[in-house]
VEXDREN-2710 file (C-alpha; in Angstrom, 1 decimal):
% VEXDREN-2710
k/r/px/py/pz
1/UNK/0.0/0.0/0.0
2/UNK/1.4/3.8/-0.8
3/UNK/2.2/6.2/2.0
4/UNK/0.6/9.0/2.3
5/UNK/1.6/12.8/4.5
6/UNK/0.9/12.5/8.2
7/UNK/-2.3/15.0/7.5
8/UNK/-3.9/12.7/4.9
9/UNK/-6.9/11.2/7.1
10/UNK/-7.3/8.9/9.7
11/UNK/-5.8/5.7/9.6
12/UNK/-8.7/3.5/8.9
13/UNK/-9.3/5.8/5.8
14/UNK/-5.7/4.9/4.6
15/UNK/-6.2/1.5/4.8
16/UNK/-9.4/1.3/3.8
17/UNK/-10.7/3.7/0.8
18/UNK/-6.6/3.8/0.1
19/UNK/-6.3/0.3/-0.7
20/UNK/-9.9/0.5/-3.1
21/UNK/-8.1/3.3/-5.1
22/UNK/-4.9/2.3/-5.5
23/UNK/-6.3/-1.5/-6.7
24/UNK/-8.3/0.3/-9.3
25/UNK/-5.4/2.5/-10.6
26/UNK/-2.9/-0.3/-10.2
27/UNK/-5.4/-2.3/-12.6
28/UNK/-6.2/-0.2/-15.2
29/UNK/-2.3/1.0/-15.7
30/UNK/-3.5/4.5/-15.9
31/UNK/-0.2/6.9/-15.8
32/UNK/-0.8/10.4/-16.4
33/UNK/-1.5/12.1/-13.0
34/UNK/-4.0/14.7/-13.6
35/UNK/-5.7/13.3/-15.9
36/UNK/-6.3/9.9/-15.3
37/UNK/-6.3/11.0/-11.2
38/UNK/-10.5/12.3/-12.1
39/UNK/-10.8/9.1/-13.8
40/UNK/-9.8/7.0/-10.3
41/UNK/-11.7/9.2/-8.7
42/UNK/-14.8/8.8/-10.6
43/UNK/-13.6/4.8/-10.6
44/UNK/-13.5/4.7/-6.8
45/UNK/-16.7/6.8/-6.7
46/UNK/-18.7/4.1/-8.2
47/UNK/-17.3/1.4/-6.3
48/UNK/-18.4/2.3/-2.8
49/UNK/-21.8/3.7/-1.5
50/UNK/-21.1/7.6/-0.9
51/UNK/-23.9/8.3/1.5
52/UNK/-21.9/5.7/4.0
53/UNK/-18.3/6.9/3.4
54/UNK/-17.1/10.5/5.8
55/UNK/-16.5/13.6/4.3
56/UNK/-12.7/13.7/5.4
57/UNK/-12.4/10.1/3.8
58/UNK/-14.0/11.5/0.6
59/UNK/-11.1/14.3/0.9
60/UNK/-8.6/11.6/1.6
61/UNK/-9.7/9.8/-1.4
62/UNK/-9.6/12.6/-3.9
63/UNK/-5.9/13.5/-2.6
64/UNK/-4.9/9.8/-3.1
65/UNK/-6.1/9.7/-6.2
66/UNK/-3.6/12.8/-7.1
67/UNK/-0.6/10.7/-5.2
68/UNK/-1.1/7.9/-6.8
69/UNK/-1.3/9.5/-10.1
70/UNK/2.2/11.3/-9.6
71/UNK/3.8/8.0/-8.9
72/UNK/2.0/6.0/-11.5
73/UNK/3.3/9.4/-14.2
74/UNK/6.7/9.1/-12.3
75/UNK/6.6/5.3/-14.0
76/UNK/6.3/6.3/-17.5
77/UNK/8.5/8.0/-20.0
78/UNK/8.3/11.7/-19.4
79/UNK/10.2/14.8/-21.4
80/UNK/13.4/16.1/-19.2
81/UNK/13.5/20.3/-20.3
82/UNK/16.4/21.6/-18.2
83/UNK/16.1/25.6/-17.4
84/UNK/16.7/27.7/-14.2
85/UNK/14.4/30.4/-12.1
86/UNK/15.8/33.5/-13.9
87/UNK/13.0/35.6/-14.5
88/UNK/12.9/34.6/-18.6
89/UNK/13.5/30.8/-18.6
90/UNK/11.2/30.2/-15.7
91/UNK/8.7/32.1/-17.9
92/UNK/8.6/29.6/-20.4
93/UNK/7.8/26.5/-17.9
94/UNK/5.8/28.9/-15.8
95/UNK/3.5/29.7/-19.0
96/UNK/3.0/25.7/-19.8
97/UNK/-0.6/24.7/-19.7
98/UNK/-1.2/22.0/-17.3
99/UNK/-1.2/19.3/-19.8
100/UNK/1.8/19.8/-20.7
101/UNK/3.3/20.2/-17.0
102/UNK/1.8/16.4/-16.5
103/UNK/3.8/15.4/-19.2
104/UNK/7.6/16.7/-18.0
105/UNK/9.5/16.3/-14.9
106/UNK/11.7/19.8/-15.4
107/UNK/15.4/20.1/-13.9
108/UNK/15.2/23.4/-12.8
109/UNK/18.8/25.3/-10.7
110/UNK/17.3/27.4/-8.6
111/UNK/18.8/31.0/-8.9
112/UNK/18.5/34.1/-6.3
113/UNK/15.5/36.3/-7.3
114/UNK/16.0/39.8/-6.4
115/UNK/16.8/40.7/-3.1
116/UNK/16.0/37.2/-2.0
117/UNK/18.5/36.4/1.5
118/UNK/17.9/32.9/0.8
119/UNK/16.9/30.3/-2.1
120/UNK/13.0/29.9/-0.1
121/UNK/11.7/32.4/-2.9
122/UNK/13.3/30.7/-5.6
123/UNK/11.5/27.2/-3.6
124/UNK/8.3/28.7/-3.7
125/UNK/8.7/29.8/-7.3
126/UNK/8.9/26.3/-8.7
127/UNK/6.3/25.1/-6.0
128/UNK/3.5/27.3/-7.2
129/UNK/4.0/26.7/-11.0
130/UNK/4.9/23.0/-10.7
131/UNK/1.8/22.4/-8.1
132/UNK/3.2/19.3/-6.4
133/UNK/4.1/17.5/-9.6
134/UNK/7.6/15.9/-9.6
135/UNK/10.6/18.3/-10.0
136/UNK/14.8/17.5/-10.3
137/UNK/16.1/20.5/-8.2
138/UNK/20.0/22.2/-8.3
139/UNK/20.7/25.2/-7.0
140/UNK/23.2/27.6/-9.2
141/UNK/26.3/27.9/-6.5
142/UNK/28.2/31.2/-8.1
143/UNK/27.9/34.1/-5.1
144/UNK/26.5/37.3/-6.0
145/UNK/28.8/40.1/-6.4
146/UNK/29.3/42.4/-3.5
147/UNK/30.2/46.3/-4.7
148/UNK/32.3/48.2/-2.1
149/UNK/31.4/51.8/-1.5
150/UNK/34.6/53.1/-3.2
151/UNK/34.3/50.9/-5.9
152/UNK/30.4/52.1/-6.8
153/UNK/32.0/55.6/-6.3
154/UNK/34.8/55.0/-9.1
155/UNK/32.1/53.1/-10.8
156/UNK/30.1/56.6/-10.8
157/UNK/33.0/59.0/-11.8
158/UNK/33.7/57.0/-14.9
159/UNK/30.2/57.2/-15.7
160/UNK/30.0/60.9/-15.6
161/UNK/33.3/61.0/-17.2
162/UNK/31.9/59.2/-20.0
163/UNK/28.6/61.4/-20.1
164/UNK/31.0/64.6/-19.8
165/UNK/28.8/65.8/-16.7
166/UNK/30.0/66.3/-13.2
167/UNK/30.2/63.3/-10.8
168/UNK/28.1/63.8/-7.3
169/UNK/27.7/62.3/-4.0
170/UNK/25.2/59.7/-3.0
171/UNK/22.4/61.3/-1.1
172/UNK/21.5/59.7/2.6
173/UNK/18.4/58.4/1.3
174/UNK/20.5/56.7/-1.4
175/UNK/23.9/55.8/0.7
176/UNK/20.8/53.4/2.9
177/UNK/19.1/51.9/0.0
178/UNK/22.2/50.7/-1.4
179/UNK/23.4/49.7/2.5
180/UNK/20.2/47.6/2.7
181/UNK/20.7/46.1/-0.9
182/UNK/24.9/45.0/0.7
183/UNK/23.3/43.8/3.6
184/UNK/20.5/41.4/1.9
185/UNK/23.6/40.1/-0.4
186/UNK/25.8/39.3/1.9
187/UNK/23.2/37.5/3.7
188/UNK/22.4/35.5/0.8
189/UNK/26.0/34.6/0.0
190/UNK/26.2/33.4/3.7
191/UNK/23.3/30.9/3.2
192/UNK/24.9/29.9/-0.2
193/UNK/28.1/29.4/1.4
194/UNK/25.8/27.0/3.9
195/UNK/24.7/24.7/1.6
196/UNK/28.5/24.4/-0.1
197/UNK/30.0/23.6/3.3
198/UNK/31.7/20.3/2.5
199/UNK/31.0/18.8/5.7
200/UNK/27.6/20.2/6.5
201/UNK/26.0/21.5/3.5
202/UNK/25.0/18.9/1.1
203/UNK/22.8/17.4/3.9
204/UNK/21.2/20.7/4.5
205/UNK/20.6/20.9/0.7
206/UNK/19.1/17.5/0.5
207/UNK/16.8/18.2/3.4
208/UNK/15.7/21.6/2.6
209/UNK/14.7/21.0/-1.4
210/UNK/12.8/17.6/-0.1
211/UNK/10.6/19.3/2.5
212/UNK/8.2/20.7/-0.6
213/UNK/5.8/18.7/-2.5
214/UNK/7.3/16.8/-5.7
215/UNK/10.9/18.1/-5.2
216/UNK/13.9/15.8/-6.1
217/UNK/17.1/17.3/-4.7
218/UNK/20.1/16.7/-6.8
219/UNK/23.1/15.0/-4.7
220/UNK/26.0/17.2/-4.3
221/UNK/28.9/15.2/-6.2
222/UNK/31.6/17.2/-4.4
223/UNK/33.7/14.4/-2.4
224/UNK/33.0/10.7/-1.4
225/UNK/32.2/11.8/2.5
226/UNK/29.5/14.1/1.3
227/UNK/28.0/11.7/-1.1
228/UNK/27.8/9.0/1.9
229/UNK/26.2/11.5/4.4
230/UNK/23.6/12.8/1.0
231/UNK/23.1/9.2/0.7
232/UNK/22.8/8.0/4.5
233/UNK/20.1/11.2/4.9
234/UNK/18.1/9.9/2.1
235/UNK/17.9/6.4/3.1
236/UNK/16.7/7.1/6.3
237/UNK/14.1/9.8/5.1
238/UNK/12.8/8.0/2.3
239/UNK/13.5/10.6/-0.1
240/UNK/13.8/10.5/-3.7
241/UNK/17.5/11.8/-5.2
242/UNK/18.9/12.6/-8.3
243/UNK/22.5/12.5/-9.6
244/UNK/23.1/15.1/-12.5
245/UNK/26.5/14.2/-14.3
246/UNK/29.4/15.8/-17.0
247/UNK/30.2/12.4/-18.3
248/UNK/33.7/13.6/-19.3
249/UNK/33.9/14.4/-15.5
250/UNK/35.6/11.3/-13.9
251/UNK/35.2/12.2/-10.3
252/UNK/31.8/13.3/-10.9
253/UNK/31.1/10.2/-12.9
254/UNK/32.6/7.8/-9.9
255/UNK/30.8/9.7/-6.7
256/UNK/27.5/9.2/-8.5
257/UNK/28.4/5.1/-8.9
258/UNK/29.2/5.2/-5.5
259/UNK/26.2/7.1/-4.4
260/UNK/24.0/4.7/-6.4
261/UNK/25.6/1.8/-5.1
262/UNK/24.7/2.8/-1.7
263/UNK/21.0/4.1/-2.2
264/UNK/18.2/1.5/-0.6
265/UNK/15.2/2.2/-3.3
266/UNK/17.5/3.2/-6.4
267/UNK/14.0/2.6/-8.5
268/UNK/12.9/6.0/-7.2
269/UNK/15.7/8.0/-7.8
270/UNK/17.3/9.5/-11.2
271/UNK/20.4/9.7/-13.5
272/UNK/20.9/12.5/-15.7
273/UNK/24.1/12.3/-17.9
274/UNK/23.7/16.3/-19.1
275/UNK/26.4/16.1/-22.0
276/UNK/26.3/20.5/-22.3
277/UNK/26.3/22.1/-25.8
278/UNK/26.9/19.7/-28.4
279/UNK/27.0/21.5/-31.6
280/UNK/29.3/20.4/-33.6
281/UNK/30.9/17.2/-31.7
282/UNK/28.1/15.0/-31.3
283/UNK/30.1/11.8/-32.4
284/UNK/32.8/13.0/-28.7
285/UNK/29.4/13.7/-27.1
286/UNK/28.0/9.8/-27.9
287/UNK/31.2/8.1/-26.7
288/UNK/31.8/10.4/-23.5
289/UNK/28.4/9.0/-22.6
290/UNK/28.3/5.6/-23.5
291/UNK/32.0/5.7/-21.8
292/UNK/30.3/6.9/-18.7
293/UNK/27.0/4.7/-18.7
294/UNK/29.8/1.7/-18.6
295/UNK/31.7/2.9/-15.2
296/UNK/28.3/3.8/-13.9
297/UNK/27.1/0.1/-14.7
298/UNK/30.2/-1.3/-13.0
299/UNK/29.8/0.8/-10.1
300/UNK/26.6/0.2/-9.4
301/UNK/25.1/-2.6/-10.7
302/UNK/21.6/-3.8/-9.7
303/UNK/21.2/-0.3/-8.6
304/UNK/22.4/1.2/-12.2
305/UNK/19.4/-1.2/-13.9
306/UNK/16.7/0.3/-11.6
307/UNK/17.5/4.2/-11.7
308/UNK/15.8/6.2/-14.2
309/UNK/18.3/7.5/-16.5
310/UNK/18.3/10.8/-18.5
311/UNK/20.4/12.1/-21.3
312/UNK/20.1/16.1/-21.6
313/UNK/22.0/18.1/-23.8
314/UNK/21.7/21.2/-25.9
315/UNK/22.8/22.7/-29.5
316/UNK/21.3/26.4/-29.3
317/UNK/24.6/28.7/-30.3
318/UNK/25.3/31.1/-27.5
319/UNK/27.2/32.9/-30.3
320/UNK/25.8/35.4/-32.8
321/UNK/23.3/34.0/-35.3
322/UNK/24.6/36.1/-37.9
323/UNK/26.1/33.5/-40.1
324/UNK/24.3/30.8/-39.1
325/UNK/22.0/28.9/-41.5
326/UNK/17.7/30.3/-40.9
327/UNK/17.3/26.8/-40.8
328/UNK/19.2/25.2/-38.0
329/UNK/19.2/21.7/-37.2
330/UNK/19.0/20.5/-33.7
331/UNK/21.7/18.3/-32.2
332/UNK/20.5/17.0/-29.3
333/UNK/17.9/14.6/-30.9
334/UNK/21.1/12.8/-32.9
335/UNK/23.0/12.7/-29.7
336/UNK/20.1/10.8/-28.0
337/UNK/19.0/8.6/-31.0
338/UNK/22.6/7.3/-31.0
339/UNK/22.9/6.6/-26.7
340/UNK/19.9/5.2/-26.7
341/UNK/20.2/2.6/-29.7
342/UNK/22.6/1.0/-26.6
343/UNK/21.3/2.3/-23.7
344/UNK/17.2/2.7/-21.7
345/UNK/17.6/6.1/-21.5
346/UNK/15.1/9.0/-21.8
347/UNK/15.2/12.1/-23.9
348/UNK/16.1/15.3/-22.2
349/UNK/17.2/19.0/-23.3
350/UNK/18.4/22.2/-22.6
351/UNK/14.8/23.8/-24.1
352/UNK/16.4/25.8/-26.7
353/UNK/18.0/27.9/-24.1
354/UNK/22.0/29.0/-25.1
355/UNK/24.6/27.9/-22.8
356/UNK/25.5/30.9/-20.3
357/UNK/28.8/32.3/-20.5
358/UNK/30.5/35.4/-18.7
359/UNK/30.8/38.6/-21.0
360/UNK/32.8/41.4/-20.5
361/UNK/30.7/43.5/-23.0
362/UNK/28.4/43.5/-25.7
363/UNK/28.4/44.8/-28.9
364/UNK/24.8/44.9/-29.7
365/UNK/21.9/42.3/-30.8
366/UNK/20.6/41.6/-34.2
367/UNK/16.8/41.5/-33.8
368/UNK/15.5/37.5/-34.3
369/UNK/12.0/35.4/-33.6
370/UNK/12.0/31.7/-33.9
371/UNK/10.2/28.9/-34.3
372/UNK/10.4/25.6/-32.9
373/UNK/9.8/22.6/-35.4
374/UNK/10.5/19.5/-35.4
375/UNK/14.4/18.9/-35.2
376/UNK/15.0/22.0/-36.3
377/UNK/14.4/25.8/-35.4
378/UNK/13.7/28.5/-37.9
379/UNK/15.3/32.1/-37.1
380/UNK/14.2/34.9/-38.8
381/UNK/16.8/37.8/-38.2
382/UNK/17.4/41.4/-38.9
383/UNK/20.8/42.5/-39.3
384/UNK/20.1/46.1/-37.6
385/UNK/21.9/46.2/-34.6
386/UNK/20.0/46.7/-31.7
387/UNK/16.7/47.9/-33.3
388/UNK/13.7/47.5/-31.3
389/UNK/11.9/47.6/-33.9
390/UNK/13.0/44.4/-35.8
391/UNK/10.8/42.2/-33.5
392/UNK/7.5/43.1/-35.1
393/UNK/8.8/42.7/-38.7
394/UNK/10.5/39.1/-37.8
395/UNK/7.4/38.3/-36.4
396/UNK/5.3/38.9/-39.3
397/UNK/7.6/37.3/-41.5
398/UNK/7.3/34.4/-39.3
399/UNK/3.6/33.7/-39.6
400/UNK/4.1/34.3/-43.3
401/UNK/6.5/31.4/-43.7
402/UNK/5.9/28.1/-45.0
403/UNK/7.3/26.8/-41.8
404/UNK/4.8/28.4/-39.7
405/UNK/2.2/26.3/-40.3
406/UNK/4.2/23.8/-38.5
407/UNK/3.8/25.7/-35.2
408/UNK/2.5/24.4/-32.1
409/UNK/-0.3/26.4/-30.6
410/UNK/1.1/27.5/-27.2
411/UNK/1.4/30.6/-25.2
412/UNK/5.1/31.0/-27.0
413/UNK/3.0/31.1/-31.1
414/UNK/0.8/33.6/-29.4
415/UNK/3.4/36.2/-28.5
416/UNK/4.8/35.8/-31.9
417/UNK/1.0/36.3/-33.3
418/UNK/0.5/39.1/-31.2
419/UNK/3.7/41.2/-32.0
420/UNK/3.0/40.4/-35.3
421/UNK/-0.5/42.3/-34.9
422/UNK/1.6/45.3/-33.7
423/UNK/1.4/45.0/-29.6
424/UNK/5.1/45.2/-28.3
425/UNK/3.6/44.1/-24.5
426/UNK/2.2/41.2/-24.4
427/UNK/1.2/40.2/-20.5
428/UNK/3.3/43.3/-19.2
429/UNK/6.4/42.2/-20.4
430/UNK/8.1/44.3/-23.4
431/UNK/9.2/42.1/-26.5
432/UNK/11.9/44.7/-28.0
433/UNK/15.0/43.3/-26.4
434/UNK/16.3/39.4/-26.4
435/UNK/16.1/38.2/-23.3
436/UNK/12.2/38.5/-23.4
437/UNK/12.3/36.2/-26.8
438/UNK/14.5/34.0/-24.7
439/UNK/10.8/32.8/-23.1
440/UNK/9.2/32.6/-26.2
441/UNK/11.8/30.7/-28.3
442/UNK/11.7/27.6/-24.9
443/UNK/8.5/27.7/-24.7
444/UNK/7.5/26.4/-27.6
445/UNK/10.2/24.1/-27.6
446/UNK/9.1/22.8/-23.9
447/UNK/5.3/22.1/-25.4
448/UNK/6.8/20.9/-28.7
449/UNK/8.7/17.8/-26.5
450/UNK/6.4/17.5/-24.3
451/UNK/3.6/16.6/-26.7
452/UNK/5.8/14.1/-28.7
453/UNK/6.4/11.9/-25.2
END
């Protein structure tokens, strides 16, 4: 019989109208967990006499019904998009419809938000939008940087310099604000520096992200010590783990066999082999991976059969589209159809998002929409540097493509619809500058995958 929270019911309501439930679910195979949840409930319904059953069973039995259809969706093949909680990425999952949200189980790094002192905001992010349904939590681990007074002060002089206008002092008012906004980072650079601790803080990690509904902390692949004490914690809570892994990282690669090795239900947790940006070296991608399946397999054994495994990678250029083909072929689907021709594995991506990389400047943007098809995206681009205006012409070009009759109808299409109409806000947010399009471009790609599971 499945466990249920403490505040689910009495205990003759879990063993009773539990066990009618999850023998009609168990017997019909049903999977998806929204879905198919109303159709046990409806199933149970008609199997007992509702004027005889109490109205805090009947409660218990509609929440079952949800439980057991997240574990029953957790047994199927699901889409793996990988993204984080800054503002535009999060955007994409966050403007999924429901259907499609049954149909994933996201990897989301959970990022500061603004003027957060801890990750909780970041926590409760993810929890509203993913609503208890199954999620693989990291958390990004790079402090935030701290700005002395001095150094804002020379920061301001160049400024003025540059502007040809005299430099001035901060006010009081201001001198405060900006004290505050010191004091709130240092605070949250503290609580990062917690959960890094290497004798402490991977335990604090995995207990924190598992005390919310659906959340699968990812183990902390930092030393053998920490992976024992991730591994011991997780044991004796029953909680669910995943291991997220650079195949060409050996250490990585051997603390997740031995965290594997170690774990008591290994059929509830998850491997992710997340090969990064593979444009243009799939065939090094393939055998880093298979490579890495094999020492996993060795390390772990019984345990490596039983894990769910993921392969997530990416091909979106974080480089200038310029002189790139309109349209460009996805990588990450060749990567996968050659691992998995060896290997159980399921499909996983980096949702059209770029890989990140530090910049010292920038020397403009070239205004571009896309469209996600299958195995491919189409780019329509404007070489005008930096116009603002190039988003409402690339959209209507867009719609008038062949290609866009390929589209899948999702909230991303409609922006592109929309702008194309003339509206440059669409839901408050202003589509003139990239990082907006960022949303639009993953979510598409997010319902696109999701709908092909």
């Amino acid at each position: 019989m499945m466990m249920y929270p403490s505040h689910y019911g009495s205990a003759v309501g879990k063993r009773y109208y539990g066990e009618i439930f999850n023998n009609k679910l168990r017997s019909e195979g049903w999977r998806s967990h929204s879905v198919h949840a109303d159709r046990s409930w409806k199933a149970c319904l008609s199997r007992v006499n509702i004027s005889l059953v109490p109205k805090e069973s009947l409660v218990l039995m509609r929440a079952s019904a949800r439980i057991m259809g997240l574990l029953e969706s957790m047994a199927s093949k699901h889409y793996f998009p990988s993204f984080s909680t800054r503002p535009f990425e999060f955007k994409a999952y966050a403007h999924c419809t429901e259907m499609i949200k049954d149909s994933i189980i996201p990897i989301v790094t959970l990022t500061r938000q603004s003027r957060a002192e801890s990750f909780s905001d970041s926590i409760d992010l993810v929890s509203d939008a993913s609503q208890g349904r199954p999620v693989i939590v990291d958390f990004d681990r790079t402090p935030r940087p701290l700005t002395t007074e001095a150094e804002a002060a020379d920061k301001r002089r160049q400024k003025a310099e540059k502007r040809g206008t005299p430099s001035r002092d901060r006010s009081k008012k201001e001198l405060a604000h900006y004290a505050e906004l010191r004091r709130e980072t240092e605070q949250f650079n503290a609580h990062l520096s917690g959960l890094k601790d290497p004798v402490t803080g991977s335990v604090s990690w995995i207990r924190m992200a598992s005390a919310h509904a659906g959340m699968v902390p990812i183990v902390r692949l930092v030393s053998a010590e920490a992976v024992t004490a991730q591994i011991q914690a997780a044991n004796a809570s029953g909680i669910a783990v995943a291991f997220r892994i650079d195949p060409e990282d050996q250490l990585q690669v051997g603390l997740a066999g031995r965290g594997l090795s170690g774990l008591r239900q290994p059929g509830s947790a998850f491997l992710i082999l997340d090969a990064g940006d593979v444009r243009n070296r799939v065939s090094s991608a393939c055998a880093a991976a298979e490579s890495a399946f094999r020492s996993l397999r060795n390390a772990a054994g019984e345990s490596f059969e039983r894990v769910r495994k993921t392969l997530v990678s990416g091909s979106f250029p974080s480089s200038s589209l310029r002189d790139l083909p309109r349209l460009l072929p996805m990588e990450e689907g060749l990567l996968y159809e050659r691992v998995s021709g060896s290997w159980q594995v399921e499909y996983g991506d980096h949702a059209s998002l770029p890989k990140r990389s530090a910049r010292s400047g920038s020397n403009g943007w070239f205004p571009h929409v896309d469209l996600t098809l299958d195995g491919h995206w189409r780019i329509e681009l404007e070489e005008r540097n930096s116009d603002r205006t190039g988003y409402g012409r690339c959209a209507r070009a867009t719609i008038a493509s062949g290609e866009w009759k390929s589209r899948t109808e999702c909230w991303g299409t409609s922006v592109v619809k929309e702008v194309a109409d003339g509206s440059t806000t669409v839901g408050g947010v202003k589509f003139v500058v990239p990082a907006a399009w960022l949303s639009v471009r993953a979510n598409q790609h997010i319902s696109r995958f999701a709908r092909d599971r």
